[in-house]
VOPAGU-2260 file (C-alpha; in pm, 1 decimal, decimal comma):
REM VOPAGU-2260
SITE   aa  ch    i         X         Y         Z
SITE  UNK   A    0     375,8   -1470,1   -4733,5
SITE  UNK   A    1     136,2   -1784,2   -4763,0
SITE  UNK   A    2     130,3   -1990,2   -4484,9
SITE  UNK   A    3     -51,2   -2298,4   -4259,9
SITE  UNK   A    4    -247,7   -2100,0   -4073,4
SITE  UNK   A    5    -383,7   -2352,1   -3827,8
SITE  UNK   A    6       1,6   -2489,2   -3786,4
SITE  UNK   A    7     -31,0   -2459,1   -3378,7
SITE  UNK   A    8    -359,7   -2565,8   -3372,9
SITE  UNK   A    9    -282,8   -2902,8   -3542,4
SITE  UNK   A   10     -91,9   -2994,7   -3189,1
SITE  UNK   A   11    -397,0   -3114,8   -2890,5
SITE  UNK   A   12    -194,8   -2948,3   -2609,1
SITE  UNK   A   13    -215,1   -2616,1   -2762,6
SITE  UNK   A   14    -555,9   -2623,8   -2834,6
SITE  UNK   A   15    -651,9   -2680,1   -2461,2
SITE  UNK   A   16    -397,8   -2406,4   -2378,4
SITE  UNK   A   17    -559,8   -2148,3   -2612,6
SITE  UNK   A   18    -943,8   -2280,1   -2517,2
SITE  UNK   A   19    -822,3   -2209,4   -2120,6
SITE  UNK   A   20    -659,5   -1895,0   -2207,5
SITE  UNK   A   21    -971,4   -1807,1   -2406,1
SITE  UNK   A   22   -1181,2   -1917,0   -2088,7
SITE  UNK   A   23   -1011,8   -1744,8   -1812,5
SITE  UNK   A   24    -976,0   -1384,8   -2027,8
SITE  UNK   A   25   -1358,7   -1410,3   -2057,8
SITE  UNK   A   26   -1372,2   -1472,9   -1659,3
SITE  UNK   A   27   -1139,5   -1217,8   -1527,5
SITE  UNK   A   28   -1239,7    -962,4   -1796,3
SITE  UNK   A   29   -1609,6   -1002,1   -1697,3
SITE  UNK   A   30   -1471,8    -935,7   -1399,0
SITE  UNK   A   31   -1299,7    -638,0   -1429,3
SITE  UNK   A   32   -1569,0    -426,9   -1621,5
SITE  UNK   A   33   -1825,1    -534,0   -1337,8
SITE  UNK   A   34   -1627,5    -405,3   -1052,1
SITE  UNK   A   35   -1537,1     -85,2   -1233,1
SITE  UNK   A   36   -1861,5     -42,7   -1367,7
SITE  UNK   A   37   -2038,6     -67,3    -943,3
SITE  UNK   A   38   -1686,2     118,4    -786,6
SITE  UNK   A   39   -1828,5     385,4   -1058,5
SITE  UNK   A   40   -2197,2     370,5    -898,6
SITE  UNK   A   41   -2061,6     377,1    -593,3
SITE  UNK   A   42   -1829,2     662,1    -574,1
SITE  UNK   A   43   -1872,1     876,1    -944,2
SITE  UNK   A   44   -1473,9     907,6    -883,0
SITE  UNK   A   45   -1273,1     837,6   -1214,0
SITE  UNK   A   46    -966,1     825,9    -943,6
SITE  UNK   A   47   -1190,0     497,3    -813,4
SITE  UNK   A   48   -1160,6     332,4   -1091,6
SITE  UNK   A   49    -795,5     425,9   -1217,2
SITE  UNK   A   50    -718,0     217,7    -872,3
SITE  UNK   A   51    -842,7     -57,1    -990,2
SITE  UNK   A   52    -558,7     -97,3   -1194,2
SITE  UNK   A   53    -284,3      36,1    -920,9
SITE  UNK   A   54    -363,0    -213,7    -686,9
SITE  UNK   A   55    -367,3    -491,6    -900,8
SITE  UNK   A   56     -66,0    -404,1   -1062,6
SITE  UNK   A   57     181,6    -353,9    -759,7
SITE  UNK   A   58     179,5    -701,8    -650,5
SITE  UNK   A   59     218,2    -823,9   -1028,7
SITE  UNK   A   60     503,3    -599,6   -1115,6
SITE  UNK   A   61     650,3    -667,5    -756,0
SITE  UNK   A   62     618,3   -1043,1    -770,1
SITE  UNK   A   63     668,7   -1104,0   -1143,1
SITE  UNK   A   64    1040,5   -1174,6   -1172,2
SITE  UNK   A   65    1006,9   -1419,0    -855,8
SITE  UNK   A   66     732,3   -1588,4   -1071,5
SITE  UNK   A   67     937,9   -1600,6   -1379,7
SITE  UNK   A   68    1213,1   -1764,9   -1211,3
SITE  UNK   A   69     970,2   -1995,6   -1068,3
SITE  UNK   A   70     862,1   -2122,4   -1406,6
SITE  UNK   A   71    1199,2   -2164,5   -1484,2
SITE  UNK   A   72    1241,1   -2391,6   -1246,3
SITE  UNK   A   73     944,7   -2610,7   -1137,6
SITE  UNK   A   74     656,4   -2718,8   -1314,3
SITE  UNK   A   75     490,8   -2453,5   -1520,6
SITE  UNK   A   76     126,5   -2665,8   -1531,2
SITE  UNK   A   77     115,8   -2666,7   -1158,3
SITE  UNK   A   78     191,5   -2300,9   -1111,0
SITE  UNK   A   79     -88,9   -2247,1   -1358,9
SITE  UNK   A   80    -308,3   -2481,8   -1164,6
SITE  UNK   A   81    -233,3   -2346,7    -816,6
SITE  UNK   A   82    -302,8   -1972,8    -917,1
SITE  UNK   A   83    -593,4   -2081,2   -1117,7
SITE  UNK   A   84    -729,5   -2250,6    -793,1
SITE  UNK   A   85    -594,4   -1931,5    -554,6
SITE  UNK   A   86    -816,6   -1693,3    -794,6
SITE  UNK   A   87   -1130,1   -1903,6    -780,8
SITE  UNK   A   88   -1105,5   -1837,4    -356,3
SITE  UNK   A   89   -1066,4   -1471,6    -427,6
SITE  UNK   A   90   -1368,3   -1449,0    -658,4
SITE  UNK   A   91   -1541,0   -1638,1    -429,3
SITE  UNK   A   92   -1522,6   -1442,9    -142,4
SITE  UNK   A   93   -1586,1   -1128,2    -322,6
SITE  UNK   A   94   -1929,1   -1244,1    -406,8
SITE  UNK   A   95   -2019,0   -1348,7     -63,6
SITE  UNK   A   96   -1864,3    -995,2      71,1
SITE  UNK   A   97   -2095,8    -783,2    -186,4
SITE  UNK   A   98   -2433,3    -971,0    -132,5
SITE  UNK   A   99   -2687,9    -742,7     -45,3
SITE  UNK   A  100   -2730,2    -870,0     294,6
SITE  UNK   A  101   -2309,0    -844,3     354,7
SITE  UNK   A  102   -2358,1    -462,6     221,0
SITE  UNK   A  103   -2610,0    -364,9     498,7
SITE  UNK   A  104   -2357,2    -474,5     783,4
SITE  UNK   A  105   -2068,5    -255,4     600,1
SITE  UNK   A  106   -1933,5     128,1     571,2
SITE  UNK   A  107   -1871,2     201,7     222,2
SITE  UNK   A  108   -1515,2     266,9     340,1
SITE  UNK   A  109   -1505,5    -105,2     417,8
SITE  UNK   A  110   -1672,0    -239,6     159,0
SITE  UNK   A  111   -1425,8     -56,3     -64,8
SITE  UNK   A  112   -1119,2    -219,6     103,4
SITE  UNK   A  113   -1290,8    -546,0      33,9
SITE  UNK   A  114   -1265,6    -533,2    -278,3
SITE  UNK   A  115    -913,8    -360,0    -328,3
SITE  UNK   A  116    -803,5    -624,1    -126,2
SITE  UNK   A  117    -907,5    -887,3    -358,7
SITE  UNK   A  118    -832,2    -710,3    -650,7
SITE  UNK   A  119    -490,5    -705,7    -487,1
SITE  UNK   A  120    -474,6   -1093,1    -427,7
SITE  UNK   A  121    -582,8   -1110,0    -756,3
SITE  UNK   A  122    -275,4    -939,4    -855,0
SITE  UNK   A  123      15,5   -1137,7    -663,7
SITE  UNK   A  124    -194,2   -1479,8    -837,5
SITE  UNK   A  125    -136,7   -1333,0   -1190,0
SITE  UNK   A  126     239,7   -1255,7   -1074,0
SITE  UNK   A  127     273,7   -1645,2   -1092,5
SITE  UNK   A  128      39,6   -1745,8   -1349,6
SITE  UNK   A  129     125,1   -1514,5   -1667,7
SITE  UNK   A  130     454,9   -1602,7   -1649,6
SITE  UNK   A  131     451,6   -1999,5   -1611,3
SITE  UNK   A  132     159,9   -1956,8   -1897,7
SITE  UNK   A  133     336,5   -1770,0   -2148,2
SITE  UNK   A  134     681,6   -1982,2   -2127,2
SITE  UNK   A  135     457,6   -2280,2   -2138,7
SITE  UNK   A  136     331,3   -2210,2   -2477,7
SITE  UNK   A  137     670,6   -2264,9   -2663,6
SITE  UNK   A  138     687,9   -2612,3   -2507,6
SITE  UNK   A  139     372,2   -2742,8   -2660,9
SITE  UNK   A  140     455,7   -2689,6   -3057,2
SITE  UNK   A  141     761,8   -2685,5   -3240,7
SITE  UNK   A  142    1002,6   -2380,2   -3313,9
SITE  UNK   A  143     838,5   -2363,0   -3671,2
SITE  UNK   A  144     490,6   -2298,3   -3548,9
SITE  UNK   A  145     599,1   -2002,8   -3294,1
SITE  UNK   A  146     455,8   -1739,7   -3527,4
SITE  UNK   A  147     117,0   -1943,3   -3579,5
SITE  UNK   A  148     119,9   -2011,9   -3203,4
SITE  UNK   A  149     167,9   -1610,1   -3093,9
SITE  UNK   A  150    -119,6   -1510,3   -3392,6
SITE  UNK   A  151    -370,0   -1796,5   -3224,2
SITE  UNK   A  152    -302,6   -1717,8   -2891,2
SITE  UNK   A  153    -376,1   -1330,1   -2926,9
SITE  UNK   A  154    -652,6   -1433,5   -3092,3
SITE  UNK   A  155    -782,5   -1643,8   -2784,6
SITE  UNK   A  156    -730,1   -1306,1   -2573,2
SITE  UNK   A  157    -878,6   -1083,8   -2796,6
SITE  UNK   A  158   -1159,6   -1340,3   -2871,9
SITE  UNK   A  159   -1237,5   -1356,5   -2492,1
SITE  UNK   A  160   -1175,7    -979,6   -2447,2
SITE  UNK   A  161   -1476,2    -939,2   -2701,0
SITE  UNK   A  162   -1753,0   -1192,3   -2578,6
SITE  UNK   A  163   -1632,5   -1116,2   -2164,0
SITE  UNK   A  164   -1726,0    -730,3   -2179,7
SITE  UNK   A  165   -1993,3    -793,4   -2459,5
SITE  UNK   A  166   -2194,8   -1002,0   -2214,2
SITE  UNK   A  167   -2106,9    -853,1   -1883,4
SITE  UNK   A  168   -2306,4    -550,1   -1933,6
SITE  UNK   A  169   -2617,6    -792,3   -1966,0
SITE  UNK   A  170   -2493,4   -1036,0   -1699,7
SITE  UNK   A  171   -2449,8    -761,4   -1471,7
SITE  UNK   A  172   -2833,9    -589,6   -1539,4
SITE  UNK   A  173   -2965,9    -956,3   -1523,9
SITE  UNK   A  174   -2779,8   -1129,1   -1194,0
SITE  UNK   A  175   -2606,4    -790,8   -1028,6
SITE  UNK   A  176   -2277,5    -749,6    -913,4
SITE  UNK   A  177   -2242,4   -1022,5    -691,6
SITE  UNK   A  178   -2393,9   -1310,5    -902,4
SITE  UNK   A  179   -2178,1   -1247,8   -1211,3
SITE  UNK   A  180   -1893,4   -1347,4   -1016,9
SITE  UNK   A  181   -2021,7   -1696,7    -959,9
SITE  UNK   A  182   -2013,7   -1696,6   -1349,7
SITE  UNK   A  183   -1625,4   -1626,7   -1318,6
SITE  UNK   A  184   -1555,1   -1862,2   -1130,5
SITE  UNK   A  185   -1738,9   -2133,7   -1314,1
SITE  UNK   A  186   -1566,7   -2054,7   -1625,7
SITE  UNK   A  187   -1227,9   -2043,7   -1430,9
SITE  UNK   A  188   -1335,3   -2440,9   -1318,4
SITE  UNK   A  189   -1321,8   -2493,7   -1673,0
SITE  UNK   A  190    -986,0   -2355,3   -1744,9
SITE  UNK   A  191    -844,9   -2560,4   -1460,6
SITE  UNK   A  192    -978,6   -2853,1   -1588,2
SITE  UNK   A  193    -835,7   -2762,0   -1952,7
SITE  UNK   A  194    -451,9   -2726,8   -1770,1
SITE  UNK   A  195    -456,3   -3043,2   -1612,6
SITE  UNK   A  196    -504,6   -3195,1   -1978,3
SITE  UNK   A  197    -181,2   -3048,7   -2036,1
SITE  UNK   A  198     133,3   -3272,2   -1969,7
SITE  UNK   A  199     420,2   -3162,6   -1750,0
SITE  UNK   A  200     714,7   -3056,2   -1950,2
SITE  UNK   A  201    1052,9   -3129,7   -1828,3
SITE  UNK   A  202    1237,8   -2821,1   -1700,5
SITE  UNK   A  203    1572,3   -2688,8   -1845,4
SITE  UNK   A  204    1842,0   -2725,3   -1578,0
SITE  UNK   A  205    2000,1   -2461,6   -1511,9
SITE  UNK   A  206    2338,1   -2390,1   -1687,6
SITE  UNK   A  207    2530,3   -2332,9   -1326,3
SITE  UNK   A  208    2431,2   -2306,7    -979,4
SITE  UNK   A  209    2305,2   -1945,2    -922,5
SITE  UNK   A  210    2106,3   -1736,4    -612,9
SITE  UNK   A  211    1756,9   -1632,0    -700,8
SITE  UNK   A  212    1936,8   -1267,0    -714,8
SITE  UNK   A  213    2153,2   -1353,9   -1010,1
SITE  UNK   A  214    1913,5   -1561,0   -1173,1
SITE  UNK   A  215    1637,9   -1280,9   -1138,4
SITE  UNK   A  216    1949,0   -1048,5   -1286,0
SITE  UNK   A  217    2002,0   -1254,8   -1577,5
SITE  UNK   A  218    1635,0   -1233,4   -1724,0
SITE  UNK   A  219    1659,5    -833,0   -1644,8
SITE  UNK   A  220    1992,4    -850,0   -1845,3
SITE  UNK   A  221    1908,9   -1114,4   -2145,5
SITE  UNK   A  222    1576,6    -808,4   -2216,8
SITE  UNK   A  223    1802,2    -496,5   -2180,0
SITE  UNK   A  224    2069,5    -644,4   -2405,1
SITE  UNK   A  225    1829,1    -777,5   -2678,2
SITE  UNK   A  226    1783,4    -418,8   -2834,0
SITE  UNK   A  227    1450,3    -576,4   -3069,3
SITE  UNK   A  228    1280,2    -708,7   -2769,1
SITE  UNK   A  229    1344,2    -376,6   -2570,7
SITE  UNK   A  230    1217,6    -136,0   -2795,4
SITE  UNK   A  231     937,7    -354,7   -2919,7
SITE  UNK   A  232     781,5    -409,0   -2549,8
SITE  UNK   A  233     862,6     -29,5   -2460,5
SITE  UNK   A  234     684,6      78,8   -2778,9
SITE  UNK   A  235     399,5    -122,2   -2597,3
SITE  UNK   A  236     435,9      26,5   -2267,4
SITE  UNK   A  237     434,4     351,3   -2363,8
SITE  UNK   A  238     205,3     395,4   -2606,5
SITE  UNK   A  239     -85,9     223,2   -2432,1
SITE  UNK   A  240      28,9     356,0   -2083,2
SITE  UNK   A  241     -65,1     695,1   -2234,0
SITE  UNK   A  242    -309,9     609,5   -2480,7
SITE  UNK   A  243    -524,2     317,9   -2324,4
SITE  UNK   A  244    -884,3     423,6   -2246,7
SITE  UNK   A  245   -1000,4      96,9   -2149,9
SITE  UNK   A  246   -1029,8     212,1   -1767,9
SITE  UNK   A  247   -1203,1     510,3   -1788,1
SITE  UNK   A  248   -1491,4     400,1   -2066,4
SITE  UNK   A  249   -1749,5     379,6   -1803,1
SITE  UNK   A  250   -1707,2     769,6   -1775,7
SITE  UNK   A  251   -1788,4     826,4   -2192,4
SITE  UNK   A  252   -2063,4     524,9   -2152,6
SITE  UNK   A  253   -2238,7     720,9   -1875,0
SITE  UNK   A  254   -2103,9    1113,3   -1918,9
SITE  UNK   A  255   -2045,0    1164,2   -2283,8
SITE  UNK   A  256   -2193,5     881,2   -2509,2
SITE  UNK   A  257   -2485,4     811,8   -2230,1
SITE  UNK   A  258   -2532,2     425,5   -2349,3
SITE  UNK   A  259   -2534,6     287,7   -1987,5
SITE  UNK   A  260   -2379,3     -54,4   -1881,5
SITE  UNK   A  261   -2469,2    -226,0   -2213,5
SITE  UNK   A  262   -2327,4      48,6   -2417,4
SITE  UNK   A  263   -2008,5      21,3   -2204,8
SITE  UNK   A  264   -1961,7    -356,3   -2286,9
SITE  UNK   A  265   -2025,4    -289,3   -2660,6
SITE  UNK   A  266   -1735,4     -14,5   -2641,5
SITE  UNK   A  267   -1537,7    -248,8   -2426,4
SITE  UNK   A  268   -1584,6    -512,3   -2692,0
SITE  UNK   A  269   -1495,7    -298,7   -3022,6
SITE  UNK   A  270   -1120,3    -333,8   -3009,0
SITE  UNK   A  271   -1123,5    -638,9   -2942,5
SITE  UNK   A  272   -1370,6    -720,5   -3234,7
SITE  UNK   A  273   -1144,4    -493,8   -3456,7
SITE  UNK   A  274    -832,0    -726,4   -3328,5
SITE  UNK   A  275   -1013,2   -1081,5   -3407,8
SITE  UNK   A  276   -1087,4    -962,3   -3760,7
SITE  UNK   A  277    -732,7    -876,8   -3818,2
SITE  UNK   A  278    -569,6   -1172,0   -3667,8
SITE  UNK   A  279    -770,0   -1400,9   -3891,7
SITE  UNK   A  280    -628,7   -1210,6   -4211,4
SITE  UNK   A  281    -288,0   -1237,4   -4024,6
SITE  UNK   A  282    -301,4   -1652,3   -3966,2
SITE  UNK   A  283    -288,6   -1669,8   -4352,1
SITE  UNK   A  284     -58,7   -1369,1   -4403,5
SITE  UNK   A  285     279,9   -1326,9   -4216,7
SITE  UNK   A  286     376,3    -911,9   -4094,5
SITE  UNK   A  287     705,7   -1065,9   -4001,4
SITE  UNK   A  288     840,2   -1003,9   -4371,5
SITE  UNK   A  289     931,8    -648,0   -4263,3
SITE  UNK   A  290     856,4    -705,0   -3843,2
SITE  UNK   A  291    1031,2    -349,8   -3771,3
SITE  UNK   A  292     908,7    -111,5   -4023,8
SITE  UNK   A  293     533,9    -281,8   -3945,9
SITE  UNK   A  294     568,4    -260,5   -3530,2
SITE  UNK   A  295     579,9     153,0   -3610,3
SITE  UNK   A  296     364,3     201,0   -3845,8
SITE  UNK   A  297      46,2     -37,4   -3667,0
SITE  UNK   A  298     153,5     172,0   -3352,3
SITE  UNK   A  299     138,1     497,6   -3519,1
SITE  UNK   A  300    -182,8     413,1   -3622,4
SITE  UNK   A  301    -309,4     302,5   -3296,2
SITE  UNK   A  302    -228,7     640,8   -3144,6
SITE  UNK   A  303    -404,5     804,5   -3419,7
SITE  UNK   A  304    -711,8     592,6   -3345,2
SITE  UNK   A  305    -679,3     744,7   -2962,4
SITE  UNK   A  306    -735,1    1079,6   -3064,3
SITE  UNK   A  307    -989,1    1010,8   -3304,4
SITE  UNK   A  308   -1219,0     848,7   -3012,1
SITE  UNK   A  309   -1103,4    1137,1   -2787,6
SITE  UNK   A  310   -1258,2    1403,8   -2975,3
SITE  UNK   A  311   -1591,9    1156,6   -3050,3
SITE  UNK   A  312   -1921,8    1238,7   -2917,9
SITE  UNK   A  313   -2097,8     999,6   -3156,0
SITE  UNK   A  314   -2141,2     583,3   -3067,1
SITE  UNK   A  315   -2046,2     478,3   -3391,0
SITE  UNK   A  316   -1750,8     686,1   -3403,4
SITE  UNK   A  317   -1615,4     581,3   -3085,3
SITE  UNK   A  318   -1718,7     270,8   -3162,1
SITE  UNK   A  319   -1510,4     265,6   -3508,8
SITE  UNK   A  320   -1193,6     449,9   -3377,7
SITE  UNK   A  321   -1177,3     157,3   -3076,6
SITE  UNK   A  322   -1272,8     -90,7   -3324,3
SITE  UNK   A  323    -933,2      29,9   -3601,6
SITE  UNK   A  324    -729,0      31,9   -3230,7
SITE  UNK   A  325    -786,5    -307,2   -3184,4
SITE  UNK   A  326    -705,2    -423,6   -3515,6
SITE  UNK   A  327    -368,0    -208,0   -3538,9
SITE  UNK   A  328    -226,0    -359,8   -3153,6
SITE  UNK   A  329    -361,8    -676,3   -3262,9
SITE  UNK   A  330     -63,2    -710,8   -3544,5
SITE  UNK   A  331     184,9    -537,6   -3282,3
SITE  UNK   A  332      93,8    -831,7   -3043,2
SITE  UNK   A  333     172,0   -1077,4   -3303,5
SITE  UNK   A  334     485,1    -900,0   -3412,8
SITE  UNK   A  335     627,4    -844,4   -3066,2
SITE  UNK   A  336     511,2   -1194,8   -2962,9
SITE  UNK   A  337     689,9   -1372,8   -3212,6
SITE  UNK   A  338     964,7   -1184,0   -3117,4
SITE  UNK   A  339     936,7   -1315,1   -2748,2
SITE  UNK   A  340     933,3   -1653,5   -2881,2
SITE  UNK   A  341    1223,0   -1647,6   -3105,2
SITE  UNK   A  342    1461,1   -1470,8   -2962,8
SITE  UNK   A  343    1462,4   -1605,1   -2583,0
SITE  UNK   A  344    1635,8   -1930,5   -2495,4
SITE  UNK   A  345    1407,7   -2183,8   -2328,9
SITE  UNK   A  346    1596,4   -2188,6   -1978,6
SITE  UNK   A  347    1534,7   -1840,8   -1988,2
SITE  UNK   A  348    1137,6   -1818,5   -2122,9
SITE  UNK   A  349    1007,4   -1769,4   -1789,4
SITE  UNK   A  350    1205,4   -1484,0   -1702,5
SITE  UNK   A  351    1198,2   -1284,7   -1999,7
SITE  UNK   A  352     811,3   -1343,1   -1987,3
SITE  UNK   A  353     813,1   -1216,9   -1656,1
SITE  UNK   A  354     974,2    -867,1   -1744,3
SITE  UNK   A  355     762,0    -847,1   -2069,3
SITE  UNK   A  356     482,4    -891,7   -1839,9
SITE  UNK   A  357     606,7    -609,8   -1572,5
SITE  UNK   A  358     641,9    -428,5   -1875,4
SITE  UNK   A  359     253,2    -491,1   -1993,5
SITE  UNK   A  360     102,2    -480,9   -1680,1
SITE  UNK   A  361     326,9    -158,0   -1630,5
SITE  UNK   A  362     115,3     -22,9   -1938,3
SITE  UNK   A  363    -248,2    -170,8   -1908,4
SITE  UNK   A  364    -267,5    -194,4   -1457,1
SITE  UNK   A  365     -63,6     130,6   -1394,0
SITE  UNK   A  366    -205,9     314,1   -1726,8
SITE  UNK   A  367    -572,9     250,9   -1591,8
SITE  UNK   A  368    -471,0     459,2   -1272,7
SITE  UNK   A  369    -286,7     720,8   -1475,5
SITE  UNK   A  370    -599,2     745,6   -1710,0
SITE  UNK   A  371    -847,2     744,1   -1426,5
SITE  UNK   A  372    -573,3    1007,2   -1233,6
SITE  UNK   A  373    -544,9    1210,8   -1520,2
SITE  UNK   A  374    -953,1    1236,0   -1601,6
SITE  UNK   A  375    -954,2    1344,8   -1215,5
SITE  UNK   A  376    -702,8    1598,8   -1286,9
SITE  UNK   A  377    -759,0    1757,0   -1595,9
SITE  UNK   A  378   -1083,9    1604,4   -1745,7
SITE  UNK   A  379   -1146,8    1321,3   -1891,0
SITE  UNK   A  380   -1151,7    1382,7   -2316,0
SITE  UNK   A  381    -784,3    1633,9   -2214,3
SITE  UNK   A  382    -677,7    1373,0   -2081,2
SITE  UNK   A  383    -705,7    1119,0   -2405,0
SITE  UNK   A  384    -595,4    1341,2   -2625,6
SITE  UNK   A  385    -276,3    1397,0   -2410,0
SITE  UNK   A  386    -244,2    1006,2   -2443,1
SITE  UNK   A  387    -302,4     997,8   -2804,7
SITE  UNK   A  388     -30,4    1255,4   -2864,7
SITE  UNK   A  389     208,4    1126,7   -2653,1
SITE  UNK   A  390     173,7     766,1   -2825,6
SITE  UNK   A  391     311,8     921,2   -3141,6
SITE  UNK   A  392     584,9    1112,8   -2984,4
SITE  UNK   A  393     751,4     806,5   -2841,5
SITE  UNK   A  394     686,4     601,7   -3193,2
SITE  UNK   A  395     889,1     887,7   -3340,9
SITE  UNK   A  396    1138,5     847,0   -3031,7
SITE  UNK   A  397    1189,8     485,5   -3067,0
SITE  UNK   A  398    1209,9     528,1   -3472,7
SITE  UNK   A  399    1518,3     742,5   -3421,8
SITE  UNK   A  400    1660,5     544,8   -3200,3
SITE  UNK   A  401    1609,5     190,8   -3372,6
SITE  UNK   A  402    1707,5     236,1   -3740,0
SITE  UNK   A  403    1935,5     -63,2   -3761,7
SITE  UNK   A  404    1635,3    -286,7   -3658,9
SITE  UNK   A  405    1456,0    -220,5   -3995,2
SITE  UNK   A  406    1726,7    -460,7   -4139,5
SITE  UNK   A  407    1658,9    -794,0   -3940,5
SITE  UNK   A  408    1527,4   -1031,1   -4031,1
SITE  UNK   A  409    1344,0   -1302,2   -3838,1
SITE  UNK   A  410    1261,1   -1611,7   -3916,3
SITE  UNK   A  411    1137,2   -1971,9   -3767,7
């Protein structure tokens, strides 16, 4: 189906949303590949890098629902803002704690817990920040431009997850560790200063006095209730839980495709590349006709794409199996995202956005530990193609399970 594809885009408070969230994916994901590319150097543990994602992921999970209810209830800009300016500190002082002159005066054991430790911080900040971010984003356009919206804002994250590991490889061999981090937090500067361009938006009252128990409860319920939004964000749980190889690619960029730290942000960068091209085709062309039948098939695909990089040992192979995974999640993204934003009511946003973010950062913080766990344990291509295969047994679980969803129908 034809369609406006720069609908969102035509309304200024969106743009500076999806320029910030383009900014701040570029930060932390520059970020991320830096500190698993040196924990790498430093210990030549998979299991070190599989952390990464553990540590980072208890505090979100743990601290998610609070953060939902949060944005439920107070100002969604200023949550954004106050994270924003709480991750800043953390990157910060992880640059001064990793100078070279800091390093000398340290055990590796403690230098280590440095950086856990602000990789955890990092954590509890996102526990308040994805939340009040993603709720936000229904507030700045109209209910007619929530499809539009979801396609432009997974292309600001997938445009930011190409150019932030594409240039931290470089970054990284041109400043080291501890200078690229003074890039993050320059570019997370910016995306403050984007948020506060952003008007507050009232907040829904509440329909009745509640605890922070019960209204924690009734997020939890609305999701497990709403059988489409369910299934759609387990299908994405699952499948990259297992399948995701994001974590461990600095183990096939140094031990099987031997491209070094530059290779490693070109591999990085491939799905996300893969993703952008697809989400162009889908801001002119809707997968919403038949959302259900589509979510399986792009998924099935995806886990088919696993494998195939699995058993690589050529670049341009891996490189065109991550590049096809990145195009087929980019249409689940837009699918279950559009989803998100129709189905939920707005006093509820924040909440339901919370547990769809448990449930994401279930599959991309805790899958990075159970792929770096699992290379430990049984070696790191088994271990891939175990994910692979296990992404198309639970498609074929969830298609048994959801045949009635093939005849809905959404619609803005």
């Amino acid at each position: 189906m034809n369609k406006d594809p720069f609908l969102a885009f035509r309304y200024p408070e969106f743009r500076y949303f999806v320029v910030a969230s383009f900014l701040i994916t570029v930060a932390q994901l520059v970020q991320e590949v830096v500190i698993g590319y040196e924990l790498y150097r430093i210990t030549h543990d998979p299991l070190a890098i599989g952390m990464i994602g553990l540590v980072e992921a208890v505090p979100f999970i743990g601290l998610s629902l609070f953060g939902g209810h949060l944005a439920d209830r107070l100002s969604k800009k200023k949550i954004m803002l106050f994270s924003a300016a709480g991750i800043v500190g953390c990157s910060l002082f992880l640059h001064f704690y990793t100078t070279e002159s800091m390093r000398a005066t340290l055990s590796p054991f403690a230098l280590l817990a440095g950086i856990y430790s602000v990789i955890f911080f990092i954590g509890v900040l996102r526990a308040f920040y994805s939340p009040a971010g993603q709720s936000l984003r229904a507030f700045l356009i109209p209910r007619e431009a929530y499809e539009s919206a979801s396609t432009w804002s997974s292309s600001a994250w997938q445009s930011g997850a190409i150019v932030g590991p594409m240039v931290s490889g470089f970054l990284y061999s041109l400043f080291g560790f501890s200078n690229t981090l003074l890039i993050v937090v320059a570019l997370i500067c910016c995306t403050f200063f984007l948020l506060t361009l952003i008007k507050d938006k009232s907040v829904p009252a509440p329909s009745k006095h509640e605890s922070i128990l019960a209204s924690l409860k009734e997020g939890i319920h609305f999701v497990f209730n709403t059988k489409i939004i369910l299934y759609s964000i387990s299908l994405d749980l699952f499948s990259v839980l297992f399948g995701g190889v994001v974590a461990i690619l600095p183990i096939f960029a140094e031990d099987i495709l031997h491209v070094g730290a530059e290779g490693l942000g070109i591999l990085r960068a491939a799905p996300s590349i893969g993703a952008v091209i697809t989400l162009l085709l889908l801001s002119k062309f809707s997968p919403m006709k038949h959302a259900w039948r589509n979510l399986l098939i792009v998924v099935t695909a995806f886990g088919l794409c696993i494998l195939t990089f699995a058993l690589s040992t050529v670049m341009w192979i891996s490189l065109a199996a991550l590049f096809f995974s990145g195009a087929f999640d980019s249409v689940s993204v837009v699918i279950r995202g559009t989803i998100l934003q129709l189905m939920t009511p707005d006093e509820l946003r924040g909440r339901v956005q919370a547990v769809n973010g448990m449930f994401l950062s279930s599959s991309n913080e805790l899958g990075a530990f159970e792929s770096g766990l699992a290379a430990k344990m049984f070696g790191t291509v088994p271990s891939v193609v175990f994910g692979g295969t296990m992404t198309l047994v639970i498609v074929g679980w969830v298609y048994t399970r959801s045949k009635e969803l093939f005849a809905i129908k959404l619609k803005n």
